[in-house]
C-alpha positions in Angstrom: 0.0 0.0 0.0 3.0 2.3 1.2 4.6 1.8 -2.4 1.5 2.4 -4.2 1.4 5.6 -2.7 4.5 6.7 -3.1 4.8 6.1 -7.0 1.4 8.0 -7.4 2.8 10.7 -5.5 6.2 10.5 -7.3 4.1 10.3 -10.8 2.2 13.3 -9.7 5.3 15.4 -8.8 7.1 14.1 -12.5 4.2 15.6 -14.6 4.4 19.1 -12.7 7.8 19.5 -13.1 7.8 18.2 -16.9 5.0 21.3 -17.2 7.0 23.6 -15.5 10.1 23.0 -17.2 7.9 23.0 -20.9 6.6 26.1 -19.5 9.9 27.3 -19.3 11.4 26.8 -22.1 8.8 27.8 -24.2 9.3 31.4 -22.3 12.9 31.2 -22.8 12.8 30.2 -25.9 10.5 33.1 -26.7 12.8 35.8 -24.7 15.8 34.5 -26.5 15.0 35.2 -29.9 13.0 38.4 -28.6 16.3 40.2 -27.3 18.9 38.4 -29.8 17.0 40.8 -32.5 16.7 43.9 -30.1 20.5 43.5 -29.5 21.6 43.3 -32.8 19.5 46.4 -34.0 20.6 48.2 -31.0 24.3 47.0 -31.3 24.0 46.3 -27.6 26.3 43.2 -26.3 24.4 43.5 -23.0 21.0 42.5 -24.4 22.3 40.0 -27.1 24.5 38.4 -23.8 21.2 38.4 -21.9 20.0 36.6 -24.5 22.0 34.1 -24.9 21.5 33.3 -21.0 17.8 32.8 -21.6 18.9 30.0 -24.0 21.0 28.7 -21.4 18.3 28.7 -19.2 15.6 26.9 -21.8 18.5 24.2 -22.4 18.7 23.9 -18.1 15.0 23.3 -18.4 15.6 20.6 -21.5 18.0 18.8 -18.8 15.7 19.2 -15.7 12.9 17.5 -18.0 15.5 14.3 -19.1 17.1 14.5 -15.6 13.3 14.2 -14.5 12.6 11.4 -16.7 15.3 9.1 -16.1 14.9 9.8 -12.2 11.6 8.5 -12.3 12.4 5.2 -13.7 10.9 2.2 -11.5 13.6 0.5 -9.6 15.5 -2.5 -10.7 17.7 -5.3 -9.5 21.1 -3.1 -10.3 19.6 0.2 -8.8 17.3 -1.3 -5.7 17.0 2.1 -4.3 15.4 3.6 -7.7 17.2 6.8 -9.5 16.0 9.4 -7.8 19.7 10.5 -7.3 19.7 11.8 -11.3 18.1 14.7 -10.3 21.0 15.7 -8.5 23.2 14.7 -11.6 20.7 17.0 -13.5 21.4 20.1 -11.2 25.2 19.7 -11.9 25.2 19.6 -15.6 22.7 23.0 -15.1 25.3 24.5 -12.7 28.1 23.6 -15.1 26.2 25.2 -17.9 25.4 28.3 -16.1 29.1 28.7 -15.3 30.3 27.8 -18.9 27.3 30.6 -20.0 29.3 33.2 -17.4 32.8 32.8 -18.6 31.9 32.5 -22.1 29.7 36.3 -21.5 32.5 37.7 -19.8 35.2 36.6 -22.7 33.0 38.4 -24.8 32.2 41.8 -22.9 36.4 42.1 -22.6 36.3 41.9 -26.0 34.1 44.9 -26.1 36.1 46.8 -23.7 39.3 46.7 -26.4 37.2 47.2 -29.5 34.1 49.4 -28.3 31.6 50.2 -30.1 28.4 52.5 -29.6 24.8 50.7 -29.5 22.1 52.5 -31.1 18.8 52.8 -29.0 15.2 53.4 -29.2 12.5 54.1 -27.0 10.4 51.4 -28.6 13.8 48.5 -28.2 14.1 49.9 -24.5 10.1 49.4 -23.6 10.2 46.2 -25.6 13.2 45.3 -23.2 10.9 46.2 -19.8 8.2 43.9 -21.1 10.8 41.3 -21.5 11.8 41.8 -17.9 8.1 41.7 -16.1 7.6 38.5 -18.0 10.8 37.1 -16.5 10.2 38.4 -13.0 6.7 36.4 -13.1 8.6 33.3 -14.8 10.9 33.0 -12.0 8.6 33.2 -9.4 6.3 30.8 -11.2 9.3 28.1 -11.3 10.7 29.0 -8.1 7.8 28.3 -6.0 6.6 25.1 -7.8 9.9 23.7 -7.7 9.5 24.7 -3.7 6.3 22.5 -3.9 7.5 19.5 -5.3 10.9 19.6 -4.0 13.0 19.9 -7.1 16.4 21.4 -7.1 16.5 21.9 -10.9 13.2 23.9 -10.9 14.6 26.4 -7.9 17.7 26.6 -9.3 16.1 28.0 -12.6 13.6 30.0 -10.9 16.2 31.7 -8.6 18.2 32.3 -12.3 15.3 33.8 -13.9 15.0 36.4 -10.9 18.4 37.0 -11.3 18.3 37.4 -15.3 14.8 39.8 -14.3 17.5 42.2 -12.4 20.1 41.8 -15.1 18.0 42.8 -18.0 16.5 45.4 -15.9 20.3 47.1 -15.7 20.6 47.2 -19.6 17.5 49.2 -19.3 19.5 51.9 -17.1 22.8 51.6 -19.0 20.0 52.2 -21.9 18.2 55.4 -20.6 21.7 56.7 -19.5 23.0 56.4 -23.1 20.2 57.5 -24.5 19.9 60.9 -22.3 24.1 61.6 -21.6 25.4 59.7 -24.9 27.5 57.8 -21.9 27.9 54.1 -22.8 28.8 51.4 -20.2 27.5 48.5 -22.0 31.1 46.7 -22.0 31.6 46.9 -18.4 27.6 46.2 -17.3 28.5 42.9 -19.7 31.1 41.7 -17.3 29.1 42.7 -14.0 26.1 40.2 -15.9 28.8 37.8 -16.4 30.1 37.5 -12.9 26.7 37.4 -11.2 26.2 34.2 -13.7 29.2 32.7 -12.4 28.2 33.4 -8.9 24.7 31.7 -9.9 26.7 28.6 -11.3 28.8 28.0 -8.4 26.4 28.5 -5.7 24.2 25.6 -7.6 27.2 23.4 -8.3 28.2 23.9 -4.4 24.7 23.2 -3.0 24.1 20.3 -5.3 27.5 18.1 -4.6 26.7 18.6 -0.8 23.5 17.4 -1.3 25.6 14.4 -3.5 28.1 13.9 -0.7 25.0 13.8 2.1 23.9 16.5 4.0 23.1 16.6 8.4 19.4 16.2 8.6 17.2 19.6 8.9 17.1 19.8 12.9 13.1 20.4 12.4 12.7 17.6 10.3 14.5 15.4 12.9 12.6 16.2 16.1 9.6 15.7 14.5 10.0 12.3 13.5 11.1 11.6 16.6 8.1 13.1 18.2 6.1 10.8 16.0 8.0 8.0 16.8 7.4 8.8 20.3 3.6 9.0 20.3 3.4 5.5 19.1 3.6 4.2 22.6 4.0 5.5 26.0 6.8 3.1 27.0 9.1 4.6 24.2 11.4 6.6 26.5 13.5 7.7 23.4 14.3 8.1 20.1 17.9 8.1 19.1 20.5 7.9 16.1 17.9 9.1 13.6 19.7 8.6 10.0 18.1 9.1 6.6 19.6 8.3 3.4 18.8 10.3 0.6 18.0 8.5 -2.8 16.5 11.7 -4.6 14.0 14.2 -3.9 11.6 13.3 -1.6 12.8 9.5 -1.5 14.3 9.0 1.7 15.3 5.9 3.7 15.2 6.0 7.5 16.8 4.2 10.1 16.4 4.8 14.0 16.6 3.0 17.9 14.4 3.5 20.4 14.8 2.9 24.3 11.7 0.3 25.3 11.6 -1.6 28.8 13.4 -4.9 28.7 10.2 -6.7 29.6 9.2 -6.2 25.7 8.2 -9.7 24.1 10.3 -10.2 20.5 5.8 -10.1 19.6 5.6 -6.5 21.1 8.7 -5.0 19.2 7.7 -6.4 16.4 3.9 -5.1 16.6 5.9 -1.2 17.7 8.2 -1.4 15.0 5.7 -2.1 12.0 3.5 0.5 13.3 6.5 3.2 13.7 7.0 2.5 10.1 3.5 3.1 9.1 3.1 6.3 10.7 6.7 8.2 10.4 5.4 7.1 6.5 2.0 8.4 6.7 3.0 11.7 8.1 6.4 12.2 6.7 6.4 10.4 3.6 9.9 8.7 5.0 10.3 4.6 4.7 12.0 3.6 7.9 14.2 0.6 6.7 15.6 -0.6 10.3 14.5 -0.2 13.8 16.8 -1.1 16.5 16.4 -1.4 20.0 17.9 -0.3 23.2 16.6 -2.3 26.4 16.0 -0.2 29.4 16.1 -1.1 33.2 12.6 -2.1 34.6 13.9 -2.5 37.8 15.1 1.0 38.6 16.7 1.1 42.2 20.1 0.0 41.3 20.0 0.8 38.2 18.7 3.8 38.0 21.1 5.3 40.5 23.8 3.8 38.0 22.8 5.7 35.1 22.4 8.8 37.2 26.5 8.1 38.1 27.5 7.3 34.3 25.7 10.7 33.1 27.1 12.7 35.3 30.5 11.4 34.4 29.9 10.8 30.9 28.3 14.5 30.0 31.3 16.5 32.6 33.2 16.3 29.1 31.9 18.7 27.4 32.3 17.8 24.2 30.0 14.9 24.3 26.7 15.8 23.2 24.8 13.0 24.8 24.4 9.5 26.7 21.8 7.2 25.7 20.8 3.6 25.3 22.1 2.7 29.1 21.5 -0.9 30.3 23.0 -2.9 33.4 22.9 -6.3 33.7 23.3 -7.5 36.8 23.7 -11.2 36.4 26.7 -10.4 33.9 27.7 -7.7 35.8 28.3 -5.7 32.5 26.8 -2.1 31.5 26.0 -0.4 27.9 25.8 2.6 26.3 26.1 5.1 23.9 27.6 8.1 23.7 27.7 11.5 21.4 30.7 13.2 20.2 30.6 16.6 18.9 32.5 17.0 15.8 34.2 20.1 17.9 36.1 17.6 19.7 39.9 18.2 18.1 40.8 14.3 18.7 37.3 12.4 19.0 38.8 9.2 19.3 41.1 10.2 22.1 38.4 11.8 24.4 36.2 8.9 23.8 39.0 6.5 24.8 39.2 9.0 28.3 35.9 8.9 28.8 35.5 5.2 28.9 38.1 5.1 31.2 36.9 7.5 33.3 33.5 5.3 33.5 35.9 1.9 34.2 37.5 3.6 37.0 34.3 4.5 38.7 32.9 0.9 38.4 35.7 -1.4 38.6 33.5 -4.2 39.2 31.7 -3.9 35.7 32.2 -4.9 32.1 31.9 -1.2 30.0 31.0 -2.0 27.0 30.5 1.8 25.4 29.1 2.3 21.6 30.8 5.3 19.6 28.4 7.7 17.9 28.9 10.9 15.9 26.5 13.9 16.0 24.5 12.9 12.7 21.4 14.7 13.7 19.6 16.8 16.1 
């Protein structure tokens, strides 16, 4: 049922950004040839460069569609996990094209600036231009906000562009007017300020999307409310700990997570807890939790209860570890078990884990430590 849902869902979310994206290029497209022929009359390289970014942007959309396509694909035996991860392949190649479109505008407006040459404009070219620059303005929020909806990279990375290009073309209309009324050009050197706020536009995509390649901390909102969900499953949860979600695409995440129940639990209980944890984190965030584990906790809370209380305290005086969790004594064994949280401001992790172990050793000699070594991975 859970599948079913989510490939409707993922369906629906395909054919809006396909529209978007057609949307887009057909604006593009339309804007492209639009100020190619308005440059070339006016001789202005800032309008014909701003052009030829609205064709980089219709070829971005061209990707995002392919990129959206090919992500969608049903999963198979070689690719288990599906290939949702293309769309982050897609928002490279954009980011790389935006960058080549910068360096390739700012070649060109240096060029300009050692063999100048005076544009030629109009009242009617600049008003044509203005018109040009509404219809982006309303393009980019279009794109920018749907992509918001569905989640799409691509579509927010183009949107945020074509707000950008809005802003761009609206400063040949200045460098315009001022020709027009002082006989002052600056076309050249407004060329190369467009060209370095495309760059900026291509590396801040490229940067943003190989984070998201490499993995990225889970949003701190995001977190605590699955773990509030997980929670209200059952009163007897007393925690919810080492959250971790791997990210196959948009909006196709896998989930794992361990949750502190008493250690009178029946193998029947968990099992009953852990299928319904997975139907409601999925119901109400849309995330498939692949593995619950489990951390026993003390029933019988004299001993140890005052034991925990001792291990905190010596555990969280370091204060680079975040947090203690998962604590269990047994008794019969004579053995203890937990695990700790190291912030990644700790300068040598491994060493002030090693110390706090031993501080724990020396202050039960008579126990087993057996001490698990996590990493701050989410809030």
């Amino acid at each position: 049922m859970e599948n079913i849902e989510a490939d409707s869902v993922s369906l629906n979310r395909e054919k809006i950004i396909i529209r978007t994206s057609g949307i887009g290029i057909a604006a593009n497209v339309f804007l492209s040839v639009f100020k190619a022929v308005i440059g070339f009359i006016t001789g202005s390289i800032a309008i014909i460069l701003d052009s030829v970014n609205n064709l980089s942007d219709a070829l971005s959309s061209v990707i995002t569609i392919i990129g959206t396509k090919l992500a969608g694909k049903p999963a198979d035996k070689k690719h288990p996990f599906g290939h949702g991860r293309v769309e982050y392949l897609t928002a490279l190649v954009i980011a790389i094209i935006i960058l080549y479109a910068g360096l390739t505008s700012l070649i060109e407006s240096i060029k300009k600036i050692i063999n100048p040459s005076l544009p030629e404009y109009t009242f009617t070219s600049i008003i044509i231009i203005a018109v040009a620059v509404v219809v982006k303005i309303f393009l980019g929020l279009f794109v920018k906000n749907t992509g918001k909806k569905v989640n799409s990279d691509s579509l927010i990375a183009s949107g945020k562009d074509a707000l950008m290009d809005s802003i761009i073309s609206a400063s040949t209309i200045i460098a315009a007017l001022i020709f027009v009324f002082f006989n002052i050009s600056h076309e050249a050197y407004l060329g190369i300020i467009i060209s370095f706020a495309i760059i900026k536009a291509g590396f801040e995509t490229l940067r943003e999307t190989i984070s998201k390649i490499l993995g990225e901390r889970i949003d701190a909102g995001t977190a605590r409310a699955i773990k509030e969900t997980i929670n209200s499953v059952d009163k007897e949860i007393f925690g919810t700990y080492d959250l971790v979600l791997n990210n196959y695409g948009p909006d196709k995440l896998l989930g794992s997570v361990h949750i502190e129940v008493p250690d009178t639990w029946t193998a029947t209980k968990i099992d009953e807890i852990s299928r319904k944890i997975s139907e409601v984190v999925f119901i109400k965030h849309g995330i498939f939790m692949s593995a619950i584990g489990i951390y026993s906790v003390n029933t019988s809370q004299d001993k140890a209860g005052l034991m925990r209380n001792k291990v905190s305290e010596i555990v969280m005086s370091h204060k680079e570890i975040i947090q203690m969790h998962g604590f269990y004594v047994d008794e019969e064994r004579k053995s203890m078990r937990f695990d700790i949280i190291v912030s990644f401001d700790s300068l040598d992790m491994k060493k002030l884990f090693d110390h706090v172990v031993e501080d724990v050793k020396a202050a039960f000699p008579d126990y087993t430590v057996h001490v698990q070594f996590d990493t701050d991975i989410s809030d």
